[in-house]
VEXPAVO-724468 format. One line per field, with one value per residue (C-alpha): residue in three letters; x, y, z. Coordinates in Angstrom, 3 decimals, always signed. Layout:
residues N
res ALA/...
px X/...
py Y/...
pz Z/...
***
This chain:
residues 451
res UNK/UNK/UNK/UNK/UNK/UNK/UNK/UNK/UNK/UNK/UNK/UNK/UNK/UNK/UNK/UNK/UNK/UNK/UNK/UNK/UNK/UNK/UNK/UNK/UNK/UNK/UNK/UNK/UNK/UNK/UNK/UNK/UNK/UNK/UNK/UNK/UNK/UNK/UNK/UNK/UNK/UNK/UNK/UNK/UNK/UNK/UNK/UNK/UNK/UNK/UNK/UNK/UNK/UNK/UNK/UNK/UNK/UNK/UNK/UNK/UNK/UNK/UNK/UNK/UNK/UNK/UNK/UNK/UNK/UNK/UNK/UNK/UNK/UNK/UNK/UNK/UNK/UNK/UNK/UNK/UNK/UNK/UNK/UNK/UNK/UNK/UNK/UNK/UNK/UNK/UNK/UNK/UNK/UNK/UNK/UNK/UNK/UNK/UNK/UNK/UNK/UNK/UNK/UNK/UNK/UNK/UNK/UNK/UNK/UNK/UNK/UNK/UNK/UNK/UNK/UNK/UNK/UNK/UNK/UNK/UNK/UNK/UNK/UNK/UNK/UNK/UNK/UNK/UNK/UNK/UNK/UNK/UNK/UNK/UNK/UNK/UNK/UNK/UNK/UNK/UNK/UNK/UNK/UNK/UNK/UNK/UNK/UNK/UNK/UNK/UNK/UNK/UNK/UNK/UNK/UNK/UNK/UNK/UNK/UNK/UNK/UNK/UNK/UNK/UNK/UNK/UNK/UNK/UNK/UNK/UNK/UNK/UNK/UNK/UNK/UNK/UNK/UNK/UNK/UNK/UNK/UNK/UNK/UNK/UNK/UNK/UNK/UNK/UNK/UNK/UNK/UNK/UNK/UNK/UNK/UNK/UNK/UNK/UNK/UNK/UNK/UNK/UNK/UNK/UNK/UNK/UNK/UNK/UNK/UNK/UNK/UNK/UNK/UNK/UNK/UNK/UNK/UNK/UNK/UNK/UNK/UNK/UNK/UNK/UNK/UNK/UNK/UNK/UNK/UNK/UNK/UNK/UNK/UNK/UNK/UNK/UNK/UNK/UNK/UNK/UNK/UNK/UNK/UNK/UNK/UNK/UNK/UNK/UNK/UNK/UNK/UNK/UNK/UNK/UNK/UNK/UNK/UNK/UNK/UNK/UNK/UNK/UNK/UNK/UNK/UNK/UNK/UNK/UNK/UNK/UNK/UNK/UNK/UNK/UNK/UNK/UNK/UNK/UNK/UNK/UNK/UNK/UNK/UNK/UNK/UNK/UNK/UNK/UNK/UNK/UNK/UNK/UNK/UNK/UNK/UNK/UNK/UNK/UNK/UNK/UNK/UNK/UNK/UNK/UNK/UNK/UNK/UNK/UNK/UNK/UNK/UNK/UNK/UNK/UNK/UNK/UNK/UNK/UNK/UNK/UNK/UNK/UNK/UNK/UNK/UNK/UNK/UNK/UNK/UNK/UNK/UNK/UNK/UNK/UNK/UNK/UNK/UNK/UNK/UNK/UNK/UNK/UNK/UNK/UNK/UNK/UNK/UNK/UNK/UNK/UNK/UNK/UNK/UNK/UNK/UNK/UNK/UNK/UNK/UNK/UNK/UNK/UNK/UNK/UNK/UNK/UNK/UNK/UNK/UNK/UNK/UNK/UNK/UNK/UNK/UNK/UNK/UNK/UNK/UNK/UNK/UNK/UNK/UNK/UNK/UNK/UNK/UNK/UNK/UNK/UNK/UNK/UNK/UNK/UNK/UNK/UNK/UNK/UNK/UNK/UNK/UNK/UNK/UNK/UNK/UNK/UNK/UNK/UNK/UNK/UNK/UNK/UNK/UNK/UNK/UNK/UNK/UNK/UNK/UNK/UNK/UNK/UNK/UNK/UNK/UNK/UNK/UNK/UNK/UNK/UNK/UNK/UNK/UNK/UNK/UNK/UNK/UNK/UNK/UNK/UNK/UNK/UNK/UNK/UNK/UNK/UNK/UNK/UNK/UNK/UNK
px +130.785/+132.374/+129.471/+126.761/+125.669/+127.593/+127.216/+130.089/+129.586/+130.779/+129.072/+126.426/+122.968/+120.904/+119.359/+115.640/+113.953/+114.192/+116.812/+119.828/+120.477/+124.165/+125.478/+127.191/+128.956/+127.369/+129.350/+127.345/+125.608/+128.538/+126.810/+126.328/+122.936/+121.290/+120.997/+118.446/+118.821/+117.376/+118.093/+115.508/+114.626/+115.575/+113.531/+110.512/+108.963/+106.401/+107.719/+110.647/+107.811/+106.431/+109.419/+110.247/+106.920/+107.270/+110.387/+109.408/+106.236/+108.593/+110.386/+108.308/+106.057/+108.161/+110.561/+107.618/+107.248/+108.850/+108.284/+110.589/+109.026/+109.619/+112.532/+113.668/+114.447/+117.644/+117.558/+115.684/+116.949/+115.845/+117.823/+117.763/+118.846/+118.454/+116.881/+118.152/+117.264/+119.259/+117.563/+118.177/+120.552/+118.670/+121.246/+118.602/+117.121/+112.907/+110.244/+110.544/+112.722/+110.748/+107.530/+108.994/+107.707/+110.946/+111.839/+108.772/+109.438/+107.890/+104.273/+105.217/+107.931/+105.302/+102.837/+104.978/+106.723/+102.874/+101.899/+104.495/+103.963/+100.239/+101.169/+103.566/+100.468/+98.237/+100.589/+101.183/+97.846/+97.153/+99.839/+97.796/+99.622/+98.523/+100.863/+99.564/+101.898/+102.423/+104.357/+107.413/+109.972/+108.565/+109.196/+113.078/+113.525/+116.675/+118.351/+116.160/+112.893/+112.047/+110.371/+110.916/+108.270/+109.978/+109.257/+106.689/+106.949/+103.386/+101.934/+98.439/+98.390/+94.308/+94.414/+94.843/+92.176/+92.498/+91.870/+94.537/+96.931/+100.128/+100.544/+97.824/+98.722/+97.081/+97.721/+100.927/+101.380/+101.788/+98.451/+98.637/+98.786/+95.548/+92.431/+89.118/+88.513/+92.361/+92.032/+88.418/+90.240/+87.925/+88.841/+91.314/+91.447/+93.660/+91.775/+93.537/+97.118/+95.627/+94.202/+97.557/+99.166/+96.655/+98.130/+101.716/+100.538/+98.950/+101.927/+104.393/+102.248/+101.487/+104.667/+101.822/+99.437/+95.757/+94.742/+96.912/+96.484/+98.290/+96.698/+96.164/+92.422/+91.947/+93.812/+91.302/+88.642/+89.740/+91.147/+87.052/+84.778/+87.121/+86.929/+90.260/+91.339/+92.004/+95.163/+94.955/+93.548/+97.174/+99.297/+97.877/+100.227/+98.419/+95.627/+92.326/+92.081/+94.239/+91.804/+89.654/+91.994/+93.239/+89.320/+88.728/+91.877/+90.968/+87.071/+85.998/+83.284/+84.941/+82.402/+83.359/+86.886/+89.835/+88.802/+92.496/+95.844/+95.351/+92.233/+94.400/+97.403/+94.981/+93.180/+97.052/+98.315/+95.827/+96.819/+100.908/+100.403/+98.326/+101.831/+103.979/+107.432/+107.734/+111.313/+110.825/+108.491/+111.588/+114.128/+112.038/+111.452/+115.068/+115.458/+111.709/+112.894/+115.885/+114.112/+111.056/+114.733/+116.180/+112.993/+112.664/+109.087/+109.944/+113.031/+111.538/+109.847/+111.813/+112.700/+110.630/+107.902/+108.845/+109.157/+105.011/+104.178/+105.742/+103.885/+100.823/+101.161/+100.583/+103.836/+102.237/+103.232/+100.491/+100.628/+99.430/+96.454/+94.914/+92.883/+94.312/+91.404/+88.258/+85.615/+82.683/+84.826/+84.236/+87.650/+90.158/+93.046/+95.921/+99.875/+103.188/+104.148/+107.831/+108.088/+106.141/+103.497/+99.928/+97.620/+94.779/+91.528/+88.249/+85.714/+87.586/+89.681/+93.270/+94.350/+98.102/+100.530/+102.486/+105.732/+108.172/+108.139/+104.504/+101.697/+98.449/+94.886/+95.430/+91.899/+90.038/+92.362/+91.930/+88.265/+84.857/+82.665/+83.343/+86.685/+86.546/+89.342/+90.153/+93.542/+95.364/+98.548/+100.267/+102.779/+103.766/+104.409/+105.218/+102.636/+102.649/+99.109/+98.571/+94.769/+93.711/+92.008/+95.071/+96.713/+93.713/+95.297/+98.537/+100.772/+99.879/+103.647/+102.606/+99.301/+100.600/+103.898/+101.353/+99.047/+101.229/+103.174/+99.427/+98.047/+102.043/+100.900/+97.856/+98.752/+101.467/+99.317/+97.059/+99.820/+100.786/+97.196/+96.662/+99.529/+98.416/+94.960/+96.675/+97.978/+94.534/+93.128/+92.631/+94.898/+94.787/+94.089/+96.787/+98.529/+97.559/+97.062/+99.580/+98.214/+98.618/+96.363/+98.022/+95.894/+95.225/+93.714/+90.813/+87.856/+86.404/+82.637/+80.263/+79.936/+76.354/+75.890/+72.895/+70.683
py +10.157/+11.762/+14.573/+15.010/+18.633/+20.447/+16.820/+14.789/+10.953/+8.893/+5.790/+4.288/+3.235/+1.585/+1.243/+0.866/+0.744/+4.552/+5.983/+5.464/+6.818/+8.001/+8.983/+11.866/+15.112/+18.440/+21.213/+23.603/+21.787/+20.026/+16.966/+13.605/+13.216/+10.741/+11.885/+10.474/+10.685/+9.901/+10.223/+10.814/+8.395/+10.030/+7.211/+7.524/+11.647/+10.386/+8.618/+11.528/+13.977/+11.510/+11.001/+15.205/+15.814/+13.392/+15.185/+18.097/+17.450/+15.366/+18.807/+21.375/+19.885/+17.872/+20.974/+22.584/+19.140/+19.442/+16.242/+14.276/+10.863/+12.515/+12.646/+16.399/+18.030/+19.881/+20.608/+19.316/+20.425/+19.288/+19.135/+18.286/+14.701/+14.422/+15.237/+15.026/+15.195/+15.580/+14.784/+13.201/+10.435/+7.905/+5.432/+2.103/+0.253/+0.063/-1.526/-3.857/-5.773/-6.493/-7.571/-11.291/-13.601/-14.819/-10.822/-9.832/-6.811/-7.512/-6.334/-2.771/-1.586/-1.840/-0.730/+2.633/+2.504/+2.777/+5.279/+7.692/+6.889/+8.285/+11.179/+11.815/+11.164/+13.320/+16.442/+16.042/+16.402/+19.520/+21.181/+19.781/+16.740/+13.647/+10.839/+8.404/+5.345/+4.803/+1.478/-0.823/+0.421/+3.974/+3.874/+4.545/+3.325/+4.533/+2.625/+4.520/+3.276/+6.337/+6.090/+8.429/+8.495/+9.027/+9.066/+12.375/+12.043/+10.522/+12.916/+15.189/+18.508/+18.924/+22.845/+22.312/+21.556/+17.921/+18.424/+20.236/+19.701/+18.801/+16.451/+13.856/+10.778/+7.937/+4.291/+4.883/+3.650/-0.208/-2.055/-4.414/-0.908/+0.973/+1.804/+0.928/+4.568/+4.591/+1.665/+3.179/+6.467/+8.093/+11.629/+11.281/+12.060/+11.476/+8.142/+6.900/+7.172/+5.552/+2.547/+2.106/+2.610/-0.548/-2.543/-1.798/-2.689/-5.872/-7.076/-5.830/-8.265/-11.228/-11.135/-11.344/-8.908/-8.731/-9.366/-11.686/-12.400/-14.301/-11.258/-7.586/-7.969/-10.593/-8.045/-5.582/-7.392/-8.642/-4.957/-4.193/-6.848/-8.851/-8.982/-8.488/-11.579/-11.277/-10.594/-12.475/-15.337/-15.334/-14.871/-16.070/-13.127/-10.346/-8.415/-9.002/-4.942/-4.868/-6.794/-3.826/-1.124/-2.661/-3.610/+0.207/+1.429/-0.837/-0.381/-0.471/+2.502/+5.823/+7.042/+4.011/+4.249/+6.568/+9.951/+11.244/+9.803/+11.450/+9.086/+6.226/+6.999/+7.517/+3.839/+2.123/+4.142/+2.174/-0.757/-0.231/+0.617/-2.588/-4.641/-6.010/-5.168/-7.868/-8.781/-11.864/-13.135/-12.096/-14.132/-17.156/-17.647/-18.150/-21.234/-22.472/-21.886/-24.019/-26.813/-26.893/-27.031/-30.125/-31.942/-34.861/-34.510/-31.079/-31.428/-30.752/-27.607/-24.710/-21.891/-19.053/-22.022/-22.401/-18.858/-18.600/-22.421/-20.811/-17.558/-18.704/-21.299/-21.228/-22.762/-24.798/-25.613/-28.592/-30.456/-33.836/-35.459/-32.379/-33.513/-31.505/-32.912/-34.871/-36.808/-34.895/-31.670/-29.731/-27.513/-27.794/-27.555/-29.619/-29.727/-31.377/-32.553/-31.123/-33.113/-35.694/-38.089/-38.322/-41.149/-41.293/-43.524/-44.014/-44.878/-44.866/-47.588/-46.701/-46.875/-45.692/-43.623/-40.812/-38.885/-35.953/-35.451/-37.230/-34.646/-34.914/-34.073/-34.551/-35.738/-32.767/-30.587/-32.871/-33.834/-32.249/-33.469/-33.927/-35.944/-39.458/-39.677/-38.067/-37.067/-36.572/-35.665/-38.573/-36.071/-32.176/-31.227/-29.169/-28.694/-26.422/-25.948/-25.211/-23.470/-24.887/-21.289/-19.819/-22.627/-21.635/-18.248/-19.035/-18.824/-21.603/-23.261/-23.729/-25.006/-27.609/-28.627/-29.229/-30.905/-33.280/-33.852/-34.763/-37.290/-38.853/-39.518/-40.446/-43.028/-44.064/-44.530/-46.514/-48.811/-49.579/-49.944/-52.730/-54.355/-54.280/-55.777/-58.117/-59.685/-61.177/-62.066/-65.258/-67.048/-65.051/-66.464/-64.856/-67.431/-70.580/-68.897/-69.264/-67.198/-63.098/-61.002/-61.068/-60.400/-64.077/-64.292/-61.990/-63.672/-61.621/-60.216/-61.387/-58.007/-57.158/-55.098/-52.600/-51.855
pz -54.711/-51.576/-51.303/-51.596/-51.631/-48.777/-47.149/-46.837/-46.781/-43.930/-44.675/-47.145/-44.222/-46.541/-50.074/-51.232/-54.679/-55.662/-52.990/-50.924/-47.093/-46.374/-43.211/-44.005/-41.726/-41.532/-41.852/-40.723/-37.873/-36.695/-36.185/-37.852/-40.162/-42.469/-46.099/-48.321/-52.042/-54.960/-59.077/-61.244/-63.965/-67.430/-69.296/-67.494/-66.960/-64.982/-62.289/-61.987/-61.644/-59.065/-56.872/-57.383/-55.951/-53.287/-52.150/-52.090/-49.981/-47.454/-47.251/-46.930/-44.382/-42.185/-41.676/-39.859/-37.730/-34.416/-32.032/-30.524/-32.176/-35.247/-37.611/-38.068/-41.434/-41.376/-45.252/-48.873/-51.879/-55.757/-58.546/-62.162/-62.189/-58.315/-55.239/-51.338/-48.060/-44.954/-41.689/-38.096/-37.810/-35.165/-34.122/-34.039/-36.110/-37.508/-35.957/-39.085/-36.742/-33.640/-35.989/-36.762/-34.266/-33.286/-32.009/-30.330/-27.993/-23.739/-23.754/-21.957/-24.482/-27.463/-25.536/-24.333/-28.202/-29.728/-26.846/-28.135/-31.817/-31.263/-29.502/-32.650/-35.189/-33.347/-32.922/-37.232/-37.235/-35.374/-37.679/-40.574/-41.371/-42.212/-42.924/-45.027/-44.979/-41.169/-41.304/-39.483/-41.983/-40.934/-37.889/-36.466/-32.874/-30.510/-28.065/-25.233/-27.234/-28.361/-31.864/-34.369/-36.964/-40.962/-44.116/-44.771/-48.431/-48.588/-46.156/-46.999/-46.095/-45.192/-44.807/-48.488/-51.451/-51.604/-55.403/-55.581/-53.179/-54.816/-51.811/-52.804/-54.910/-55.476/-55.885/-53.305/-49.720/-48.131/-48.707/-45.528/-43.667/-45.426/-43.826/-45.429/-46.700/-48.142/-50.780/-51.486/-52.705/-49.589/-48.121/-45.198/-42.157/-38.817/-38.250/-41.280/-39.852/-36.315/-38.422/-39.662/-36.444/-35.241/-38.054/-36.521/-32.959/-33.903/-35.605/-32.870/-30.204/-32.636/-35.015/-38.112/-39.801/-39.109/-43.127/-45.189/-48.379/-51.572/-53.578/-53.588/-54.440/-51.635/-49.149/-49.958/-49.624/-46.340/-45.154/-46.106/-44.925/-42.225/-38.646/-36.757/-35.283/-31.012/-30.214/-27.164/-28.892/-30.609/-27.488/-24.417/-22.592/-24.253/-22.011/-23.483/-22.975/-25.572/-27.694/-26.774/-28.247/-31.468/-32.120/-32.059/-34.176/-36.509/-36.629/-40.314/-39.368/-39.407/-36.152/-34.151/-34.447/-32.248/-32.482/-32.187/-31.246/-27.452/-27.245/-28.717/-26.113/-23.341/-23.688/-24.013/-21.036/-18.786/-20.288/-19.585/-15.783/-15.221/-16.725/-15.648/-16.600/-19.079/-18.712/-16.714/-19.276/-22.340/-19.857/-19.464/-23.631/-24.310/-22.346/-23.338/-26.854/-26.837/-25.019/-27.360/-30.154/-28.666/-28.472/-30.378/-32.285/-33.117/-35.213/-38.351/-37.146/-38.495/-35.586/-37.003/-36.716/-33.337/-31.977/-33.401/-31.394/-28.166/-28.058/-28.991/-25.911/-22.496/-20.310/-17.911/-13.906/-12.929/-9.759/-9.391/-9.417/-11.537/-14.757/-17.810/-20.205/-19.870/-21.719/-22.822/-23.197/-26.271/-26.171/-29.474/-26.791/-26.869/-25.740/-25.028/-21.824/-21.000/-17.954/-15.620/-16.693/-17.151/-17.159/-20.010/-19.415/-20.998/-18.969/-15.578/-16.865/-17.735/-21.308/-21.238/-19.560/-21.652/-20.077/-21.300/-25.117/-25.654/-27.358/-24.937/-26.398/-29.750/-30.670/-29.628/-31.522/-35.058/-34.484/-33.766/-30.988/-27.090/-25.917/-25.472/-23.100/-19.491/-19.126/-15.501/-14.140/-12.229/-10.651/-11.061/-14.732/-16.989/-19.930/-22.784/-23.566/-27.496/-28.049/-31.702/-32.049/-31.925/-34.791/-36.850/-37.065/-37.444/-40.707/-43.048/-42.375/-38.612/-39.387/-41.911/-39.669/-36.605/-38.823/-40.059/-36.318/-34.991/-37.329/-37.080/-33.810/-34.079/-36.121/-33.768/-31.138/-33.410/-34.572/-30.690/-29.798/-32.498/-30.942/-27.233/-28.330/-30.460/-27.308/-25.893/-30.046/-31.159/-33.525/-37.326/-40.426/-42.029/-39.768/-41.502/-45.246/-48.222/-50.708/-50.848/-53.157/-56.774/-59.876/-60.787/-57.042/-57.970/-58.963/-62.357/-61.674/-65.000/-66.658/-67.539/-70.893/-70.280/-73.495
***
């Protein structure tokens, strides 16, 4: 296929489930675009009907859509056995990229990238649009972070009878990016696409989703009756503000939640002139990165793993002489001392001394109940302090991998405790004995028959 339509193909972009994206040359326009297309199913009428109606929605409305954070139509057209659509080509990439915790965007570019994305959702919906299935993969971003919101195919046209509205089908969308009233089969409104836009913001700061589940029906139910966890809980860099906002976008009651994407925008542009830029922050978690890699007790830790451990941590300077933990405290913290040495003592007698590489505070992360050691710096150091909230709310790969790492050491330490106490113990029995426990060494117990 060298054409498509009047379109001639430069280049195959991508391929999905039901259609393929070619860059192709327009004629007419002179200029590069991105062509969507899709062929219709001969075996199956009703998903053809399905993906014809889809197209044609994505056409008609999003021609009369003109933002610049959102994709332009140049042209739809259905056929028999096909149907295309040729639009802006946006030289980037999606936001599907920079939501894997080992890509996280600095704090101000998703904070500006969401800013623009509402302003996008609420001009759709003063032309009557509504999108539907705001997502990552939706979302186009140039190499001037300018988003460009896609994908109209699912949008609901509310001047219209829902009813009726040719626009409105059910069952489609992303799950892990529906509001409450979407998986109820609710009316919609514009709060719908801002819940969704939440979704996309909490996973752009945290590099997870707010609900996870192994199910659909466990999603739901989550999406339903859940409280969002704090972002800032998650990375210690985020604002608690921002704990604020995503709390509202994603409030479960339609009254309590963004009225409009100006009120959304409004809240986040407070937010972005308090930061700062960010890109000292993005500098400093390469190098932190590669020497959490080279570390010793972290070599079984894949990186994705280690990407989440870092940015849910707080990189630590402490001077000396400062106590990093103490008995009585209550806090699940814990960490890993990059550099100097600390001294650890129970009852203002020293116990041990631990140095570069050695996990600190590992009991009040594993246990409940106050410490039972104190814990203080015996010269400046560098200590990446882990929150155990924040583990708790980690992927299940994380939380396993620390798991195990922590009762490794505990046991460690156990073993070379044994062996300093062993040093002022009298003389062992084991010593002086001959015999080891075999079966013919166990005495039989007289077995009494009830009645």
């Amino acid at each position: 296929m060298d054409t498509i339509g009047k379109y001639r193909i430069i280049r195959e972009l991508g391929k999905g489930a039901t259609a393929s994206v070619y860059l192709c040359d327009d004629p007419d326009l002179g200029i590069p675009v991105a062509v969507k297309v899709v062929s219709f199913e001969r075996d199956n009428v009703a998903v053809s009907r399905r993906l014809r109606k889809i197209f044609r929605t994505e056409g008609t409305i999003a021609q009369r859509l003109d933002h610049p954070n959102i994709i332009r139509i140049h042209d739809a057209v259905v056929e028999e056995k096909r149907a295309y659509i040729a639009m802006e080509y946006v030289e980037g990439v999606s936001l599907e990229e920079y939501c894997r915790i080992d890509r996280l965007l600095p704090l101000h570019r998703v904070v500006g990238i969401v800013f623009k994305c509402c302003l996008a959702l609420d001009y759709a919906y003063h032309q009557g649009i509504i999108h539907r299935d705001v997502k990552p993969a939706n979302i186009l971003l140039d190499k001037d972070d300018n988003p460009k919101i896609a994908d109209f195919g699912l949008a609901l046209n509310i001047h219209k009878d829902h009813n009726q509205d040719s626009t409105f089908i059910m069952g489609m969308g992303s799950p892990a990016y529906m509001s409450p009233e979407q998986v109820k089969g609710y009316p919609l409104n514009q709060k719908t696409d801002l819940y969704s836009l939440g979704v996309v913001l909490f996973q752009m700061l945290t590099g997870r989703l707010p609900f996870r589940a192994r199910n659909q029906a466990t999603l739901v139910y989550k999406i339903l009756n859940v409280d969002v966890p704090k972002v800032s809980q998650m990375n210690p860099n985020v604002p608690e503000k921002l704990d604020d906002i995503i709390k509202k976008a994603l409030e479960k009651d339609l009254y309590n939640r963004y009225k409009n994407g100006a009120e959304f925008a409004k809240d986040l542009s407070t937010v972005r002139f308090k930061l700062v830029t960010g890109d000292e922050s993005e500098m400093k978690d390469s190098p932190r990165f590669a020497q959490l890699r080279h570390m010793g007790l972290l070599t079984e830790f894949e990186n994705v793993e280690l990407w989440e451990l870092l940015r849910s941590a707080m990189w630590k300077e402490v001077d000396a002489n400062v106590i990093l933990f103490q008995e009585g405290d209550t806090s699940r913290h814990f960490g890993i001392l990059m550099s100097g040495s600390v001294e650890i003592s129970v009852d203002g007698h020293v116990v041990e001394t631990l140095g570069a590489g050695d996990i600190v505070g590992e009991a009040g992360y594993l246990r409940e109940g106050a410490r039972t050691t104190t814990i203080v710096t015996l010269e400046p150091c560098q200590f990446l302090e882990i929150n155990g909230s924040a583990i708790s709310l980690s992927s299940e790969e994380l939380q396993e991998r620390m798991q195990q790492l922590l009762i490794s050491c505990v046991i460690t330490r156990l073993d070379a405790a044994y062996r300093r106490l062993s040093a002022t113990g009298a003389n062992a029995r084991a010593a002086n004995s001959t015999r080891k426990l075999t079966p013919s060494t166990i005495i039989p117990q007289e077995l009494t028959l009830l009645p």
